[in-house]
N, C-alpha and C positions, 0 to 999 in steps of 0.2 A: 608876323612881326617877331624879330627874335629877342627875347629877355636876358638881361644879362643875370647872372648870380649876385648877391646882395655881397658887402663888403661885408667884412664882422662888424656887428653889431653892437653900439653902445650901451652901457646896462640902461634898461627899461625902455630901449629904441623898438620900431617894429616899423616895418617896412609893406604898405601894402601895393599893391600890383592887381588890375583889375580887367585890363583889357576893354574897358567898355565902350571904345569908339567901334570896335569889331562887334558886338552884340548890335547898339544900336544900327547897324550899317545892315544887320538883317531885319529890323523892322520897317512897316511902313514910314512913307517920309512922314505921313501928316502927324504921326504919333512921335516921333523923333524931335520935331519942332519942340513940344512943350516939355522935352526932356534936355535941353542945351544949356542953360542954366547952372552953374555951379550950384545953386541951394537945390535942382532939380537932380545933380548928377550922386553930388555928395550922400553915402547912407541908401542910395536905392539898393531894394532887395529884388523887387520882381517887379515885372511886367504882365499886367493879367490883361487877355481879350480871350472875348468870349463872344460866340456870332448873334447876336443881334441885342448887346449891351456895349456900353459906353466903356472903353480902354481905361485902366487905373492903375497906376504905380503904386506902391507897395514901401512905405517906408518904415523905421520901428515907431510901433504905435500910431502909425496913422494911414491915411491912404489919399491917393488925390488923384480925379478925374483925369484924362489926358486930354481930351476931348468931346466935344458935344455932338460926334458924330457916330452913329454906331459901329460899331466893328461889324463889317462883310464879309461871304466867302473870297475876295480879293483879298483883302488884307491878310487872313489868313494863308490863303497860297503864296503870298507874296513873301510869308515869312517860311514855310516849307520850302522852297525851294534856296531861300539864301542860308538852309544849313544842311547839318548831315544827312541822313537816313532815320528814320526811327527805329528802335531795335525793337524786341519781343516786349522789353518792360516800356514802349513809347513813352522813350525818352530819347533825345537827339543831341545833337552839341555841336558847338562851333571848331573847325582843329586847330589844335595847339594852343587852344583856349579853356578854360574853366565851366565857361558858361553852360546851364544846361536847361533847355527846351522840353519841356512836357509836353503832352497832347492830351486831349480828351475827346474821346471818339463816340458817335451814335452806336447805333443797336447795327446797321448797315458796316460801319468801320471807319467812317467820312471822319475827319478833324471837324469840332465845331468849338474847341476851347485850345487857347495854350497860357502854361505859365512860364514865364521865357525868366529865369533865375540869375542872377548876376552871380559870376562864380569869381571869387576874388583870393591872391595866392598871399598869407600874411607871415613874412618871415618875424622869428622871435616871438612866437606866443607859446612856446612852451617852458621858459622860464623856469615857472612853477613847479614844474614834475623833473626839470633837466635829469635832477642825481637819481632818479625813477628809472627814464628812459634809455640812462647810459650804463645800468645797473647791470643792464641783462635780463632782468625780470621781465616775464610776462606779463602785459598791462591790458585790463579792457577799460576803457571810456565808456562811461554811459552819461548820459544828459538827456535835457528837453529838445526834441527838433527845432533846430536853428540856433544852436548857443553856440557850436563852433565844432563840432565833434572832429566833423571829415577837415576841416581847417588843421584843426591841431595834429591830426591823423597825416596829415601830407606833410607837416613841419617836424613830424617827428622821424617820416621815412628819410629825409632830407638830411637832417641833423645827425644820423646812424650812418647815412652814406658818406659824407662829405668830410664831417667832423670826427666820428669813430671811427671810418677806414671801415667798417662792416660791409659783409655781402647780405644787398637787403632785395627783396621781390616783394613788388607791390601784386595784390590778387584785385585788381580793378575792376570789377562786376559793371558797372553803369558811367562807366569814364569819367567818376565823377572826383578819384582822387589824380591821375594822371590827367586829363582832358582829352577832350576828343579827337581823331585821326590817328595815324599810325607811331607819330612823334610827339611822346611824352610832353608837357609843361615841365621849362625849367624847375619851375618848384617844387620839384622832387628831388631836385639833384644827379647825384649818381646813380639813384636807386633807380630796378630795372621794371618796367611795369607788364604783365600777363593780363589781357584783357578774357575776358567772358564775355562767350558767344550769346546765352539765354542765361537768367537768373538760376535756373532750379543745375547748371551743372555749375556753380561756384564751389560748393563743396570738390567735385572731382578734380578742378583748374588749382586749390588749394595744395591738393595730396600731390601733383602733377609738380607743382613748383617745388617740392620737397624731395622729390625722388630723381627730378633731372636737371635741376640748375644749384644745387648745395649749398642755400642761401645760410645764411647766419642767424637773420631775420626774416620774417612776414608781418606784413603790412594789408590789414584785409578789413573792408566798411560793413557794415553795419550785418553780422553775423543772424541771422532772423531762424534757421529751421533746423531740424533734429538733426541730419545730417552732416552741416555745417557747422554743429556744436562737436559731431564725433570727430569729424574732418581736424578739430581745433585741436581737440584731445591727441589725435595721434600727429599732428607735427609737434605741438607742447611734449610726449612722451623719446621724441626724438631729439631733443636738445637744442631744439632752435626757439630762440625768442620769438614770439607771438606778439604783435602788436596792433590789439581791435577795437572796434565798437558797438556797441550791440542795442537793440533796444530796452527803454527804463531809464529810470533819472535816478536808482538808486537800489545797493546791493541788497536788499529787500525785495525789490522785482523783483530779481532774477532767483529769488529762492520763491519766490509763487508764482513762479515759469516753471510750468510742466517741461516744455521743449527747450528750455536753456538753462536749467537748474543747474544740470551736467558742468556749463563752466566753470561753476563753483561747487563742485565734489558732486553735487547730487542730495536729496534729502530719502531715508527711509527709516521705517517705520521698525523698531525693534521691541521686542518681548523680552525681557527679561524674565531672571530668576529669583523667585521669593523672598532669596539670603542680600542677593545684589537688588532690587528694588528697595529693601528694609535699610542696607548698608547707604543707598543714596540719598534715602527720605523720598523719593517718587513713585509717581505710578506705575505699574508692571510695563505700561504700552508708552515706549517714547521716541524721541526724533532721535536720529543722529545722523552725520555727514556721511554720505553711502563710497565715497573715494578721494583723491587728493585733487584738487582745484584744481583746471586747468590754467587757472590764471595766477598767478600767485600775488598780484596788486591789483586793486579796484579804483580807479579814480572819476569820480562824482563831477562833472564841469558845472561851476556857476557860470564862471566864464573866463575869459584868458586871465584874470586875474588873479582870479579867488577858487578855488579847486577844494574837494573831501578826497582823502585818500583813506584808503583802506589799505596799509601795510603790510599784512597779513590775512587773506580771506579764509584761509585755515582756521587760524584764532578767531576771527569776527565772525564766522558763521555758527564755529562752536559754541562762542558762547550764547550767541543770539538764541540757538537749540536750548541752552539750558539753562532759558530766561536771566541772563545778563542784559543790562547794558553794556552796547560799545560804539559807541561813538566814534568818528571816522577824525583823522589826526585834518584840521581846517588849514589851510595856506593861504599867503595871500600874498600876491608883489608892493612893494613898498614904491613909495614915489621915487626913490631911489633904484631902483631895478633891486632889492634887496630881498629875496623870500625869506618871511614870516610866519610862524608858526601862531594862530590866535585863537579866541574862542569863541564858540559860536554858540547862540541860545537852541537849546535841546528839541532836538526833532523829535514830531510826532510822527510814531509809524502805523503805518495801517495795517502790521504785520501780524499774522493771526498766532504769531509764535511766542509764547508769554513771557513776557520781560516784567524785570521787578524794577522796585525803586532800587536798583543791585547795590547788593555793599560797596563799600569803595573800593575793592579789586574785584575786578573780573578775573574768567582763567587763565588770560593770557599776559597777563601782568606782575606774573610769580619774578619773572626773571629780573634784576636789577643790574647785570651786567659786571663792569668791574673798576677797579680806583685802579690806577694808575700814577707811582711816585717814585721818583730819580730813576725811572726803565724799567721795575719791576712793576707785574700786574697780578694782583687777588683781587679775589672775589670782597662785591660791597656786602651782599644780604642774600640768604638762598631763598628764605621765605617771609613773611610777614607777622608780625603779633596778632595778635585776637583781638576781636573788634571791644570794642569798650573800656573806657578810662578809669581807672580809680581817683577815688578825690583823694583833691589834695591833703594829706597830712601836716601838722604842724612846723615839722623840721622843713619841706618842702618850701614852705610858706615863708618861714625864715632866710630860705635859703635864695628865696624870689628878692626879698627887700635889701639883699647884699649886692653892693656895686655891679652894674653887668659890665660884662668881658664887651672889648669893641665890635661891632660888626664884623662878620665873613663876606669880603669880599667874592661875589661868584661871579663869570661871567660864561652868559647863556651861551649858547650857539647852538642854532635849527631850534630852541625850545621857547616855547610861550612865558613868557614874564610874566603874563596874567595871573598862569596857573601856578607859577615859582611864587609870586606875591602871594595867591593865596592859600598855597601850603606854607610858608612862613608863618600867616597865622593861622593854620591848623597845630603847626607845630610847637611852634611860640620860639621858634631858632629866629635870631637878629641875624637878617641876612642883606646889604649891599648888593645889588644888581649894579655893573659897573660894564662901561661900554667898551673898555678895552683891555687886550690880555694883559697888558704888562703891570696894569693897576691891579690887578685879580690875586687871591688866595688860592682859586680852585677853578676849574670851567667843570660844566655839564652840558652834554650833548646827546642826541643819539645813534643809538649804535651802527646806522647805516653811515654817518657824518665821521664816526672814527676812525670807519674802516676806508674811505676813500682817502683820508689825510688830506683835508685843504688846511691854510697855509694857519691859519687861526691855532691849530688841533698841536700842527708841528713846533709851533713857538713855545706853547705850552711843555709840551714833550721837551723842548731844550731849556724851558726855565725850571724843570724839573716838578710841575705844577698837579699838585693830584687833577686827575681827570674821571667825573661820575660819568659811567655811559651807560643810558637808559635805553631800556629795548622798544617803549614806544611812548607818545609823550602824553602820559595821565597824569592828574593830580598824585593819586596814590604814589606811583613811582618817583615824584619829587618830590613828593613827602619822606618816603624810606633814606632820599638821597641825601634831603637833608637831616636828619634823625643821625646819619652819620658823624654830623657833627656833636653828637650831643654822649656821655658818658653815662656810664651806670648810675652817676648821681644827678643826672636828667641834664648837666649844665654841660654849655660850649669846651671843645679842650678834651674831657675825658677820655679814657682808655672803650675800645666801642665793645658793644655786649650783640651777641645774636639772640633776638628775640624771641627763636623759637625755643631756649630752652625752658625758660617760663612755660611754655607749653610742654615739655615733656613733664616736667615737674611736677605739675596744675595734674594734667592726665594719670601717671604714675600714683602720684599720690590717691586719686581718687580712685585707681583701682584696688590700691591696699586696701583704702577702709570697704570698698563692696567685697573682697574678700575675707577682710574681718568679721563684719559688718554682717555681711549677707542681705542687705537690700540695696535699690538702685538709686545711683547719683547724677543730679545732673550739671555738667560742668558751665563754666559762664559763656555765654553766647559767642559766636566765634563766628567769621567766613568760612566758603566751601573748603578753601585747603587747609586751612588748619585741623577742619573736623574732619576731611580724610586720615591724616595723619592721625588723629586721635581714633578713629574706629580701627588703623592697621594697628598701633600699639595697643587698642583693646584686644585683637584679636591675636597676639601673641602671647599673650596667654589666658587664651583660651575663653574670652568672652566674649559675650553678645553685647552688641549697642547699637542704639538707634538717634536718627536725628528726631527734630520734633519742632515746632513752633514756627512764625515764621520770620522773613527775614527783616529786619537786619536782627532779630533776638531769634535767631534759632541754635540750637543748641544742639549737643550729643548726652544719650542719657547710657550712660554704662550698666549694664545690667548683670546678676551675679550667675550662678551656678544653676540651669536648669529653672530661669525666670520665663 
């Protein structure tokens, strides 16, 4: 039966395609009967017989007899011969269909089990990741089996071919993204599929589509052994987008994946030196990323709706090595078709890699990107102040009970309003969240959303409108954006101050008095980069210093002359 392609898509539309008069049509009739049903056909996953128990469909959360008669070696044969072949990994399929047939064989080789899988082709569930997928960026999917991995994996090959005009090759190891026989399932689209003979040559079939078909993309299921991770590595090192999934439900796995650590850098074991262990505040023996990611995006599936992405797996595995928190940026589709930036309650990780209650920046949140006003673009903030507030002073206090200035109109885009609301009151800036540009003072976004220019970014750009562009969406970083707003004299309006000169200052000064002085000082508790900064300015002339305490009050202690 031939499929036709789906029309464009209305936002939040998805079209699914299933085939399943062709599956049912290789089971027995008597199991078919109690499968006719629209509440029978709707939502089925599997079909399970097994020789000498009773048939039971497989639906989410539940399961239901087929009948009270047992499954025979008839029934089984009956269903072996209305499909394909089984291959080395016994598994079969229907062609030009999705559907995939399992076996379970004796100690002899005899079938005495199958799970007959309902393979369904669902156009528009990638949504969520679209500005991801058409990035360029290498992307691995990871999830729990059966959330939709190899689904979104076949709509994303589809989407690159069809829509981006890219040359894509699918690496189809178990026919389970193309379907079975020699002619693709439409749901691929354009893209061109390489089937695997046995599972253990997928890595060789990968390097193979690289060296003789000059794809743009790969398209390749569930990535499992050493091989196949280097296999990943050297088409990733050749400039073709990568697009996989692998096993784990989250970038944590795969850093306690001996055999697939590699796709995100690799983890090893360094020694440091006395001067640089003292200069970090760490032990001599620590982790660090052993090379550069094969992947450069991570995305976590809950499910077609609601996705974790990791951004940057560079930044997120660094800092995870050097006990940060980081949190992966949560998406989610709107009942509108609208992607959402929200917040999720704080995952526990089972990760053996020590994470603090981390200050509020981690290391990959230094960058704040740039304002943008009547076509010129500088920079918003290169670094961050030091952690902890002075109280309020009296003049402050005065200056709080004096009329405030209106509201700053902002309007978000790709960024969480949760976390805009509640930097507002970290900050204590009166900030208007406003739903359209033309009512806005300013928009903030981030910086993957600026550089593609959808149509929001450009209106802005001709009403001449500052634009903050964050490099990933933290609290911290919309704290600093809105801080922006605020002047030396801490209120809306003013002339803006970088904050880190406070910190040369603070530093500076306190190396006079240890050089006056001749004993050691220690400065007010600070983040990891601020107290970089202050051990390189110690060390310029010519002192020693160390960190000490711990976080969030840890500190640099300057030390004098031969201490």
């Amino acid at each position: 039966m031939t499929q036709l392609q789906p029309e464009p898509l209305l936002p939040n539309e998805q079209i699914v395609t299933d085939d399943l008069d062709l599956l049912l049509e290789a089971l027995p009739p008597r199991i078919v009967e109690s499968l006719q049903g629209d509440d029978r056909r709707t939502a089925l996953l599997e079909v399970i017989m097994d020789l000498g128990r009773l048939p039971e469909a497989r639906y989410p959360g539940r399961e239901v007899v087929l009948s009270r008669s047992e499954v025979t070696e008839e029934d089984l044969q009956y269903v072996t011969e209305h499909i394909g072949d089984f291959g080395e990994d016994n598994r079969a399929g229907i062609e030009r269909t999705l559907h995939r047939i399992s076996c379970i064989r004796n100690r002899r080789g005899k079938v005495v089990g199958l799970t007959c899988r309902v393979g369904r082709a669902v156009y528009g569930t990638i949504r969520v990741i679209d500005d991801l997928v058409r990035s360029g960026q290498s992307i691995l999917l990871l999830g729990r089996p059966g959330v939709g991995k190899t689904t979104m994996l076949r709509e994303v090959a589809r989407v690159l071919a069809d829509e981006a005009n890219k040359r894509v090759v699918i690496v189809d190891t178990s026919n389970e993204i193309g379907g079975d026989g020699d002619i693709p399932h439409p749901a691929i689209g354009g893209a061109r599929r390489m089937q695997v003979v046995t599972p253990a040559m997928q890595h060789a079939v990968m390097i193979e589509a690289v060296e003789n078909h000059m794809p743009e993309v790969i398209v390749i299921d569930e990535i499992g052994t050493e091989l196949e991770a280097q296999a990943a590595r050297t088409i990733a090192e050749r400039g073709v987008q990568l697009v996989g999934t692998a096993h784990g439900t989250s970038l944590e796995n795969l850093m306690l994946n001996p055999t697939l650590a590699d796709l995100i850098g690799g983890i090893q074991s360094v020694t440091l030196g006395d001067e640089e262990a003292r200069r970090r505040g760490t032990q001599k023996s620590i982790l660090e990323r052993k090379a550069p990611p094969t992947f450069d995006a991570v995305v976590e599936i809950q499910s077609w709706q609601r996705v974790a992405v990791h951004r940057s797996v560079a930044e997120t595995v660094d800092a995870l090595l050097r006990g940060y928190d980081a949190p992966p940026e949560t998406r989610q589709l709107s009942a509108s078709g609208r992607m959402e930036i929200v917040d999720s309650a704080p995952r526990v990780s089972d990760s053996p890699f020590p994470t603090t209650a981390a200050p509020r920046q981690s290391r990959q949140g230094w960058e704040i990107g740039h304002h943008r006003r009547g076509g010129h673009i500088r920079d918003v903030a290169a670094a961050a102040a030091s952690a902890g507030a002075a109280p309020a002073t009296p003049e402050e206090v005065s200056e709080a009970m004096a009329p405030a200035p209106p509201p700053i109109r902002l309007f978000p885009f790709g960024v969480s309003r949760a976390r805009l609301e509640q930097a507002e009151r970290t900050t204590g800036v009166d900030v208007e969240l406003v739903d359209d540009v033309r009512e806005a003072d300013a928009l903030v976004t981030l910086r993957s959303y600026y550089r593609s220019k959808p149509v929001p970014i450009r209106e802005a750009e001709e009403r001449s409108l500052p634009i903050y562009v964050v490099k990933s969406n933290t609290a911290y970083q919309l704290e600093q954006v809105l801080s922006q707003f605020r002047g030396d004299d801490g209120l809306p309006g003013g002339p803006r101050r970088d904050p880190m000169v406070d910190v040369f200052r603070e530093t500076e000064d306190a190396i006079a008095r240890v050089m006056q002085e001749g004993r050691p000082i220690e400065l007010a508790p600070a983040n990891s980069y601020v107290r970089r900064i202050q051990h390189q300015i110690a060390t310029r002339y010519n002192l020693d210093s160390r960190s000490a305490g711990k976080e969030p009050q840890r500190r640099v202690k300057i030390l004098p002359f031969g201490h």
